[in-house]
C-alpha positions in Angstrom: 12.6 49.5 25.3 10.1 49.2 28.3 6.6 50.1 27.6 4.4 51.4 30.6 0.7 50.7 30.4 -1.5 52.0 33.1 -5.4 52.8 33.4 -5.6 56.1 33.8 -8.7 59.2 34.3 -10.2 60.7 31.1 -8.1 62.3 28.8 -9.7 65.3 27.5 -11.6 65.7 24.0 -9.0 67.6 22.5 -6.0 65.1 23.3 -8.6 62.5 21.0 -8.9 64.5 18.2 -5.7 65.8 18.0 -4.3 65.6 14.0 -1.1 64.3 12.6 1.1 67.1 12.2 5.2 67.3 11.4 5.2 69.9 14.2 2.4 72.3 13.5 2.8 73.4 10.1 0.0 72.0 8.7 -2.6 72.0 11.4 -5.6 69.8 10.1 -9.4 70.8 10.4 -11.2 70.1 13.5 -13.1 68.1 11.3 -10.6 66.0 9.6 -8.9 65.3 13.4 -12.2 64.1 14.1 -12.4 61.2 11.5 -8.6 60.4 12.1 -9.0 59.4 15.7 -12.6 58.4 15.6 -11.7 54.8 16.5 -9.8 55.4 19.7 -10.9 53.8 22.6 -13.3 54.9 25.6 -11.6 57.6 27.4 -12.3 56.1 30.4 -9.7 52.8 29.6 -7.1 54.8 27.6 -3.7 52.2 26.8 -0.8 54.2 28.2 2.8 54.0 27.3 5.5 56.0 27.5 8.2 55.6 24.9 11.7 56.8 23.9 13.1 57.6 20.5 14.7 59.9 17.3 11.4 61.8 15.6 11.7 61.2 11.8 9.5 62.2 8.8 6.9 59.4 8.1 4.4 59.2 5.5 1.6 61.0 7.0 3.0 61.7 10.8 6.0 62.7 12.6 7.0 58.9 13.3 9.3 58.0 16.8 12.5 55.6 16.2 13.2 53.8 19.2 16.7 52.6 19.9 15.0 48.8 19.7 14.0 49.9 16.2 10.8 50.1 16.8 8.6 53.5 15.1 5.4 54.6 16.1 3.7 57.5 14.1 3.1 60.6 16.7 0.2 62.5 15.9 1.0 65.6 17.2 4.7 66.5 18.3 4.5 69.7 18.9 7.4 71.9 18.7 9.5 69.3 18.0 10.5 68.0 14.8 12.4 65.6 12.5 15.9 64.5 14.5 14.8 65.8 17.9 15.3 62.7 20.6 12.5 62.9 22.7 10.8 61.0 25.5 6.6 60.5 25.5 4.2 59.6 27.7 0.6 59.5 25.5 -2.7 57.1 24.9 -2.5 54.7 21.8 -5.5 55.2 19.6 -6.9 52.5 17.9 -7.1 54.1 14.9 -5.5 56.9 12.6 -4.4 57.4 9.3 -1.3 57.6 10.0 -0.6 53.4 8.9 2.6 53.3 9.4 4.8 51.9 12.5 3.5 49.4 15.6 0.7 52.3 16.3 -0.2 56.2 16.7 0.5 57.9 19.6 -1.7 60.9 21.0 0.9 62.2 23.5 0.3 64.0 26.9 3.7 64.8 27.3 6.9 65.1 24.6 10.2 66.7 26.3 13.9 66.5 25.2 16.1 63.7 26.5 20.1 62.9 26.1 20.1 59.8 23.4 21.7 57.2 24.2 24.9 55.7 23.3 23.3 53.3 20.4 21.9 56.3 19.2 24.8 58.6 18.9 26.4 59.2 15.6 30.1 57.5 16.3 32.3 60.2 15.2 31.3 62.4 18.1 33.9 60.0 19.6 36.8 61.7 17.4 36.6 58.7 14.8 38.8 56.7 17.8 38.1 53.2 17.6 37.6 51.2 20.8 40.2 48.0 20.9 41.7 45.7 23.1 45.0 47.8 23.3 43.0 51.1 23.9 40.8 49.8 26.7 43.1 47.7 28.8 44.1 49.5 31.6 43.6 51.6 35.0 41.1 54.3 34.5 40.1 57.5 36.8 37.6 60.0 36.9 39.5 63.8 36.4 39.8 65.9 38.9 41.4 66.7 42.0 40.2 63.6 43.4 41.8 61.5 40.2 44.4 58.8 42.0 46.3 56.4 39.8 47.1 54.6 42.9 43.9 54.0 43.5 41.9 53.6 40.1 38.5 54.0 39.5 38.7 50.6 37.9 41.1 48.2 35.5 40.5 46.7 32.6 42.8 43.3 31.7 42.4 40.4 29.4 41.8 36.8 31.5 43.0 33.8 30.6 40.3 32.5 28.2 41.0 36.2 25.9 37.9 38.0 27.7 38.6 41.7 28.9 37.3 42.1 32.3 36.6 45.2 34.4 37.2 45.2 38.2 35.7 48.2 40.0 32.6 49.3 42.1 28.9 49.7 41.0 26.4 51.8 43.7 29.1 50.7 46.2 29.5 47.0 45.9 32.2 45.7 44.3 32.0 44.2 40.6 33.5 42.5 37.9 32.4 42.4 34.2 32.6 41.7 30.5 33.9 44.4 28.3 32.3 43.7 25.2 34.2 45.5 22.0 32.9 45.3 18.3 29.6 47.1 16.7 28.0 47.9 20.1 30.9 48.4 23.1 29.7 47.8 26.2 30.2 46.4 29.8 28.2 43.5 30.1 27.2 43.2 33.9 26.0 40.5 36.1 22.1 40.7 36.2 20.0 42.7 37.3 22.7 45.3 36.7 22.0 46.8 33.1 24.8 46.9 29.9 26.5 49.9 29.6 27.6 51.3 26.3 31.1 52.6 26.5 32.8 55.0 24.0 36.0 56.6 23.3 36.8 60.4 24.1 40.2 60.0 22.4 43.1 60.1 22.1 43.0 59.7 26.5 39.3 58.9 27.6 36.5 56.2 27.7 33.1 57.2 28.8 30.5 54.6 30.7 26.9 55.5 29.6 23.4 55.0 31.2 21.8 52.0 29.9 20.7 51.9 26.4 17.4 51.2 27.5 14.1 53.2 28.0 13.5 56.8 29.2 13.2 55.7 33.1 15.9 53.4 34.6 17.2 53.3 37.8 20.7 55.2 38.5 24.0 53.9 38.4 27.1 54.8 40.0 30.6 53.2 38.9 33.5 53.7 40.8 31.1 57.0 43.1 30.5 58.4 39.8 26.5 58.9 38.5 26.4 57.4 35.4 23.8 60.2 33.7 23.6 62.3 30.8 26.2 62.3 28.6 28.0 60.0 30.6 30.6 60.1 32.7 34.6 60.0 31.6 37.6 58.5 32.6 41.4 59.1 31.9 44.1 56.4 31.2 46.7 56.4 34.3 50.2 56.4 32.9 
């Protein structure tokens, strides 16, 4: 997970004395938010970052579970709640009572985002389990553009037992590791990003966006974005 800090202009009063809250239920007394967040730091040299991550029920706080496994507490989140998977962009205080994770976070910004693969519970999936036998192969996209003359890519096993992919990635052709096991993925040549991979059985394997942070750069395999939920392929014959 990529944190982003930045120097940024004052962040109003309120933002700094904002309480812990599991999403506004039980709002705390202007007074009270006052001696949680007294410690923060000058509003003139707030710490920044932006973060990604499953809101759970902490202690004290609403408390963000990054896909890295790290939690920070959040101390106000707003209208969301417990399981929403959430992006924010906020000022770290230096102090709360909140105890609990790396830090608190007094966010600017919360809004919904599309978890990634690591994150997913694996029986969206269909309970099909990704193997050798299942991923080796010519792939295409659906559609009325789908030729299995012309794959999107192949999958095959080399020499030395590794399964390879062979297709195109923004429009240059490449070749990579498909990694099976607890985490499935295509392991890329760097700079290019791992890709979780997952089955939509009993016919289809999707390539994900990177398992990384809310902001990445996009990715096309084979012409098609790699965004959202993904993007899906069929087995050719």
């Amino acid at each position: 997970m990529r944190k982003i800090f930045a120097s940024t202009a004052a962040v109003g009063s309120l933002l700094v004395l904002a309480a812990c809250s599991g999403g506004g239920d039980n709002p705390a007394s202007p007074q009270s938010q006052n001696d949680d967040f007294a410690g923060t730091r000058p509003a003139d040299q707030p710490a920044t970052l932006a973060l990604e991550g499953r809101l759970e029920q902490g202690t004290e706080c609403l408390v963000l579970h990054s896909p890295d496994g790290e939690r920070w507490a959040i101390s106000d989140a707003g209208e969301f709640g417990p399981g929403d998977y959430v992006e924010i962009r906020g000022e770290r205080a230096d102090a709360s009572f909140c105890m609990e994770g790396e830090g608190t976070l007094i966010p600017q910004h919360i809004g919904a985002l599309q978890p990634p693969a690591a994150d997913r519970d694996p029986a969206r999936a269909g309970g099909v389990a990704l193997t050798e036998s299942y991923v080796t192969g010519s792939w295409t996209a659906p559609g009325l553009e789908a030729d299995c003359d012309r794959p999107d890519f192949q999958i095959t096993s080399s020499p030395s037992e590794t399964l390879v992919i062979e297709t195109s990635v923004n429009g240059v052709p490449e070749t990579g590791r498909v990694v099976l096991g607890d985490y499935p993925r295509i392991d890329w040549d760097d700079p290019l990003p791992d890709m979780p991979i997952e089955s939509r059985g009993p016919d289809g394997l999707a390539i994900l966006r990177p398992a990384t942070d809310a902001e990445y750069e996009a990715v096309e395999v084979a012409g098609n974005p790699v965004e959202g939920d993904g993007v899906e392929f069929i087995r050719c014959g």
